[in-house]
C-alpha positions as CSV (number, residue, x, y, z in Angstrom):
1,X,132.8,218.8,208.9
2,X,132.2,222.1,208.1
3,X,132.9,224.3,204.9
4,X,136.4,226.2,205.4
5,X,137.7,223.1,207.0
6,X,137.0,220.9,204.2
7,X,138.2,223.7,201.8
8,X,141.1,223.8,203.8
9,X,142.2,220.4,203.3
10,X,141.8,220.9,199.4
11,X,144.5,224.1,199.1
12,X,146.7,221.7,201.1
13,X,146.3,219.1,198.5
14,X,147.3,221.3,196.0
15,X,150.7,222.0,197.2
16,X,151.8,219.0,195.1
17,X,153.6,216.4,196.4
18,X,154.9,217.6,199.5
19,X,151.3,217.4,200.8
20,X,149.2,214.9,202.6
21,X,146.5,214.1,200.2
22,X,147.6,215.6,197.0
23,X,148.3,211.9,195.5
24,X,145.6,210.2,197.2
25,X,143.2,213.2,195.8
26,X,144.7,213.3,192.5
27,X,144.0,209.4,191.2
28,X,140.7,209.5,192.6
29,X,137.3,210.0,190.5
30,X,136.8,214.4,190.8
31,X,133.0,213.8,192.6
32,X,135.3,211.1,195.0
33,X,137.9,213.6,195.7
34,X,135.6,216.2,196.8
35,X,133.9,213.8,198.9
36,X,137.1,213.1,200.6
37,X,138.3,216.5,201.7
38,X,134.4,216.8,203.0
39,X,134.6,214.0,205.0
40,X,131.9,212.4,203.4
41,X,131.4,208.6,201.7
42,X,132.5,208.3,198.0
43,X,130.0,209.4,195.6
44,X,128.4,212.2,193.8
45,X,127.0,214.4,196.5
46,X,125.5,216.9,193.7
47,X,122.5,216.7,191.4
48,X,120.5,218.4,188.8
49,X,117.9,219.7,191.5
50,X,120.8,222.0,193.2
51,X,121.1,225.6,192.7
52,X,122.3,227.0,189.6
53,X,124.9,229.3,189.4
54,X,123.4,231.4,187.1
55,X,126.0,234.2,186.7
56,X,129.6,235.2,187.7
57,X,128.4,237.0,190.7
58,X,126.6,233.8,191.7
59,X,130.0,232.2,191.3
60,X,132.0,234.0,193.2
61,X,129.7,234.3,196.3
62,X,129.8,230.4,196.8
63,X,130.8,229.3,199.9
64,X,134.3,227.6,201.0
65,X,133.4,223.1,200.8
66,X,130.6,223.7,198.8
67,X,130.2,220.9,196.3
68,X,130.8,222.3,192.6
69,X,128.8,220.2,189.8
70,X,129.5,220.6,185.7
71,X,126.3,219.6,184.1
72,X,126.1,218.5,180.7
73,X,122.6,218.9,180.2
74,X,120.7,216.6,182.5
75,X,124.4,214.6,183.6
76,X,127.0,215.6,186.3
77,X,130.4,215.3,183.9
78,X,132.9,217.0,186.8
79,X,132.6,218.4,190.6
80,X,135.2,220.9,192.2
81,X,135.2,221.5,195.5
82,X,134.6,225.7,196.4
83,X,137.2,227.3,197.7
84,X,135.1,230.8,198.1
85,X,135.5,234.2,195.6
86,X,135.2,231.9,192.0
87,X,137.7,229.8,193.1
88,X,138.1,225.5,193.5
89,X,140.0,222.5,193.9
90,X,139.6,219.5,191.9
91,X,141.5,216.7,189.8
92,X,140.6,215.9,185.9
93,X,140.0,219.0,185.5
94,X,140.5,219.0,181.3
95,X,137.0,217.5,180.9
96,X,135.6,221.2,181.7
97,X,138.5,222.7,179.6
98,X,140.2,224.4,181.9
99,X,143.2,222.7,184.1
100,X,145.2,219.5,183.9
101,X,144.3,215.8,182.6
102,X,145.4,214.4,185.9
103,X,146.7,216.2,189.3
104,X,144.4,218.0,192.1
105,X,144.4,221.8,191.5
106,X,143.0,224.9,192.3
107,X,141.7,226.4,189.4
108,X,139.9,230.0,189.3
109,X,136.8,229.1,187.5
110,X,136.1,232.9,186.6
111,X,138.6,232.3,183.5
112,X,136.4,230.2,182.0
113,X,133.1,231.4,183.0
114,X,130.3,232.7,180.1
115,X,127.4,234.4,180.4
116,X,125.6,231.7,182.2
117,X,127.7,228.4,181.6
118,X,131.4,227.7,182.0
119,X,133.8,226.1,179.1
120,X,134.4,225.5,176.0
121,X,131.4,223.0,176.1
122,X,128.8,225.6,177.5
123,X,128.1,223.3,180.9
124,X,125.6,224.5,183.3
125,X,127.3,224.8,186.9
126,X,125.2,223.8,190.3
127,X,125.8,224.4,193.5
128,X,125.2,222.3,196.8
129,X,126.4,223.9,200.2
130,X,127.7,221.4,202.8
């Protein structure tokens, strides 16, 4: 699959319950979800060895399906899927501090983006294209 489809198949999700897979997306593990709308096998498809994001204009330039990973310190806490221009789709969301407990979403990740980390908790963002 390639990029804008899968990213396409997260906004639908987030319509809320009127869509296809927002309640299939929503109960599933974040790095599971993300898997899903890239047609890929369950798992964590992100590690500490892919690229940093090392600024905002590093975030924004990601591309639509990329796989998003929250590292805290060495450990991948969250993943989001891109949805291009600082924006992404995801479900537990409240770990990073920004978004909902529970629920897929799209979230623009610029509001919570520092210098060089994102969050309340300072976690270093990665990037892995599909």
């Amino acid at each position: 699959m390639n990029g804008p489809t899968a990213a396409n198949i997260a906004r639908e999700a987030a319509r809320g319950g009127n869509s296809t897979y927002f309640g299939a997306l929503s109960q599933q593990m974040c790095w599971d979800a993300v898997a899903a709308c890239q047609g890929r096998p369950p798992g964590r498809h992100i590690d500490e060895n892919a690229q940093v994001v090392a600024n905002m204009d590093a975030l924004r330039t990601i591309p639509e399906g990329a796989t998003i990973g929250f590292f805290d310190g060495g450990t991948l806490v969250h993943a989001m899927i891109s949805l291009g221009g600082g924006s992404a789709a995801g479900t537990k969301n409240a770990c990073v501090g920004l978004g909902n407990p529970i629920g897929w979403e799209i979230l623009d990740l610029t509001q919570g983006w520092h210098a060089t980390t994102f969050g309340p908790r300072h976690l270093l963002v990665r990037q892995r294209t599909l």
